[in-house]
LUMDOTOR-466789 format. One line per field, with one value per residue (C-alpha): residue number from 1; residue in one letter; x, y, z. Coordinates in steps of 0.25 Angstrom, whole numbers, m for minus. Layout:
<atoms>
i	c(NUM / ...)
aa	c(A / ...)
east	c(X / ...)
north	c(Y / ...)
up	c(Z / ...)
</atoms>
This chain:
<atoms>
i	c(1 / 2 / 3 / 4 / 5 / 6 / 7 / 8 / 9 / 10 / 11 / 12 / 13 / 14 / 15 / 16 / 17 / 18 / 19 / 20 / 21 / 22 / 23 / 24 / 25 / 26 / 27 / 28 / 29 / 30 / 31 / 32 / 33 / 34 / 35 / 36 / 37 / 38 / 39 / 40 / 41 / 42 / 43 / 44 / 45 / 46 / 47 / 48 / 49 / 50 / 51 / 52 / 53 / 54 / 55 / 56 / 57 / 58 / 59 / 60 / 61 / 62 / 63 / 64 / 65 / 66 / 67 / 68 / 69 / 70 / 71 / 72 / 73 / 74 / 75 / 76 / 77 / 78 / 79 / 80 / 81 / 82 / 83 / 84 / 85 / 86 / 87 / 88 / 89 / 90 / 91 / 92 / 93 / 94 / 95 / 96 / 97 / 98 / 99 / 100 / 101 / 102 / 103 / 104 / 105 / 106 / 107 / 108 / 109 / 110 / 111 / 112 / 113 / 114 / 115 / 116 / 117 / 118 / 119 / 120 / 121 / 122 / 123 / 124 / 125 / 126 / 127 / 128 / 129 / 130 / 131 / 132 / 133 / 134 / 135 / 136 / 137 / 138 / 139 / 140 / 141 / 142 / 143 / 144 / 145 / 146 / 147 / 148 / 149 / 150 / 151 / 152 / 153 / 154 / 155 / 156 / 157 / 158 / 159 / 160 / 161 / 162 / 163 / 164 / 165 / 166 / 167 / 168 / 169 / 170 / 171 / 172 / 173 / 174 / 175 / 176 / 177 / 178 / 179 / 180 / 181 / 182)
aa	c(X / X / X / X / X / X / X / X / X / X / X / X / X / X / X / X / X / X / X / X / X / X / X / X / X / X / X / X / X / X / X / X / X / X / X / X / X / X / X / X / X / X / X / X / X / X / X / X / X / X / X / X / X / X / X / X / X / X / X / X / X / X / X / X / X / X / X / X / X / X / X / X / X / X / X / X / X / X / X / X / X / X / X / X / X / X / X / X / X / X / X / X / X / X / X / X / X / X / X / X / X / X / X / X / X / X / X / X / X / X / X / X / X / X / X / X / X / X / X / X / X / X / X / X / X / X / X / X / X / X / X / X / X / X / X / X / X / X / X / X / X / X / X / X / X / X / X / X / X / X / X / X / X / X / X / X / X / X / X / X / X / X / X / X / X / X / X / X / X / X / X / X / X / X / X / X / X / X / X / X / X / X)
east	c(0 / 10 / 20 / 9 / 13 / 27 / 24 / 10 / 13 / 13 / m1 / 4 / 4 / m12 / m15 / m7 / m13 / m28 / m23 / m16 / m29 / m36 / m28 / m27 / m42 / m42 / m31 / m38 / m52 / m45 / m37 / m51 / m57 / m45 / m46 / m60 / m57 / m48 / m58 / m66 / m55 / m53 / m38 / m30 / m19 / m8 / 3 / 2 / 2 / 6 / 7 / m4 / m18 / m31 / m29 / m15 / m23 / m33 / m21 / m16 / m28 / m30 / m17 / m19 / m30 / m27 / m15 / m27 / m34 / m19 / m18 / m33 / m29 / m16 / m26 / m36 / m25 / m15 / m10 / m12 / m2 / 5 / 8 / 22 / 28 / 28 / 43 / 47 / 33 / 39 / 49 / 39 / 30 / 41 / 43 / 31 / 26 / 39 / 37 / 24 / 28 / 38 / 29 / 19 / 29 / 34 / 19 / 17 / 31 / 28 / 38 / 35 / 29 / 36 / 36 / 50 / 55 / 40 / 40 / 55 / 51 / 38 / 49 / 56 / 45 / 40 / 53 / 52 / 37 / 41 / 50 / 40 / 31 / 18 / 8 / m5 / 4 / 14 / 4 / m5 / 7 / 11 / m2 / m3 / 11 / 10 / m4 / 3 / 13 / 3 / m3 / 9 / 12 / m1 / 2 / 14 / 10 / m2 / 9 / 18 / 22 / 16 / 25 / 38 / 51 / 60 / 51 / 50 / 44 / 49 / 61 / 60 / 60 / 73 / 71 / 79 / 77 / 87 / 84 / 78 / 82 / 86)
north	c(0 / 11 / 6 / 14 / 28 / 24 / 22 / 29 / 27 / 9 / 5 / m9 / m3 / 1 / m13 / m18 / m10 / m13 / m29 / m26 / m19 / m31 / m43 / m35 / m36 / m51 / m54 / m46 / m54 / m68 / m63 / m59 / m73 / m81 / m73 / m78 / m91 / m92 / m85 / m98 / m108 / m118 / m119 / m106 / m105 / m101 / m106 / m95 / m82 / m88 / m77 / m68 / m66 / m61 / m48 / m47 / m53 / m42 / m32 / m36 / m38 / m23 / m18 / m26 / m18 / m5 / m8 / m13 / 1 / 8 / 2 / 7 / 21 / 19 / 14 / 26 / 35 / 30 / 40 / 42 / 35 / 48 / 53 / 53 / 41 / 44 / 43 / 29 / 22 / 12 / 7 / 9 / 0 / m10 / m10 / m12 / m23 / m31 / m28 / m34 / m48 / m48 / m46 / m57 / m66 / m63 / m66 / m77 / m84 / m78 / m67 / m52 / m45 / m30 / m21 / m11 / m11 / m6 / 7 / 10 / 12 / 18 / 29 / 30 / 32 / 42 / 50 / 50 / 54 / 67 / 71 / 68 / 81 / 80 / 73 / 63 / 51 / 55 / 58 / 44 / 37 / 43 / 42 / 27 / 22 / 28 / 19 / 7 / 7 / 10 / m3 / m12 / m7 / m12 / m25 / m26 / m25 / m33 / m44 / m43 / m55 / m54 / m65 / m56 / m57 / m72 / m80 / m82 / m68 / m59 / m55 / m45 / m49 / m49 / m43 / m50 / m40 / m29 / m16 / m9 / 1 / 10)
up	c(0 / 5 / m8 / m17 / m10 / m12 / m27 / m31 / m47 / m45 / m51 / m44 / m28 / m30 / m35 / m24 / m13 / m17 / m15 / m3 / 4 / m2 / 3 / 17 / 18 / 16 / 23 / 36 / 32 / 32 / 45 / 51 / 46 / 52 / 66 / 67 / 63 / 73 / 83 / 82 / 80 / 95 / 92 / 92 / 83 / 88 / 81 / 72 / 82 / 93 / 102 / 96 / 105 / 98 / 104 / 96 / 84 / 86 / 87 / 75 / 66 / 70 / 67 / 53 / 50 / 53 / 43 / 34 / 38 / 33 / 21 / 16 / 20 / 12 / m1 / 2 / 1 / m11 / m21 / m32 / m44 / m47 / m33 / m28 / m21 / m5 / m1 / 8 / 8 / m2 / 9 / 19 / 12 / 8 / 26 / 28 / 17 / 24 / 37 / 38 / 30 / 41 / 51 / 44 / 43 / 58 / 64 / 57 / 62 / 78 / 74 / 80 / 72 / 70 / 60 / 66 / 51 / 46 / 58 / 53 / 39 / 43 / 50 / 39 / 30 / 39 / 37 / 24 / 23 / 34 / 22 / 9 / 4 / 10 / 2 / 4 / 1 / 11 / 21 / 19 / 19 / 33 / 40 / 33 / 38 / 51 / 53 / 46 / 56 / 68 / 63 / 62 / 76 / 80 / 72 / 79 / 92 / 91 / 89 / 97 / 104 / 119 / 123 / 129 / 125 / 119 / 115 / 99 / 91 / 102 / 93 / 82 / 66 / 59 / 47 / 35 / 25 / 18 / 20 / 4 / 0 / 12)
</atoms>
């Protein structure tokens, strides 16, 4: 979604956001659906999230659609194909987009989840949108990143692990990827 403000002009990116909004839809139906299957289920499984209550759950599934919420003001507000390209959003996006498959991949393996890398190029970003000209894009995509990041704090803090310290998934991830482009 935000890789549209970084390049207006790409006919692929508005194609690409009107699928993203779409599949985020039925990926929060199917996680609603499988919330109330589990709801009446007598067996709990917890093999998957083994550490995660319903009130985390709840937390989460609010943090995720307040993202989803995010993403539908971003859509409202895209500019137009000739407008100027806002300055950092690509890398932003790029952060972000791996930041939450590494956060995917992390809960799904009983890893904390954490997004450190995602706030620091949100800061960086918001460095170099103090220093932009003024302008709708710039200004939507302020107000858009500092809500996204509100939400993956939420994420993140929905689950955190409430087990203390040791144990497995009380160390942070180690990221395995080279820097780009910086």
């Amino acid at each position: 979604m935000l890789a549209v403000y970084g390049e207006p002009a790409a006919a692929e990116g508005r194609q690409e956001v009107r699928e993203a909004l779409l599949d985020s839809r039925e990926a929060r139906s199917e996680l609603l659906q499988a919330m109330q299957r589990a709801d009446t289920e007598p067996v709990r499984h917890a093999a998957h999230l083994p550490d995660a209550s319903r009130r985390q759950i709840d937390r989460a599934r609010a943090a995720i659609g307040h993202l989803a919420r995010v993403a539908v003001l971003l859509e409202a507000h895209l500019p137009p194909a000739d407008a100027g390209p806002v300055p950092g959003v690509a890398r932003f996006a790029e952060e972000l987009r791996y930041g939450t498959a590494l956060a995917a991949a992390a809960l799904l393996t009983g890893q904390p989840v954490e997004f450190e890398d995602v706030r620091a190029a949100g800061a960086e970003l918001a460095e170099q949108l103090a220093a932009a000209p003024a302008g709708e894009g710039v200004e939507v995509v302020r107000s858009g990143v500092l809500l996204m990041l509100q939400a993956l704090r939420d994420l993140e803090r929905a689950l955190k692990h409430s087990g203390g310290g040791g144990g497995p998934g009380s160390t942070a991830h180690v990221r395995e990827r080279e820097p780009s482009g910086r």
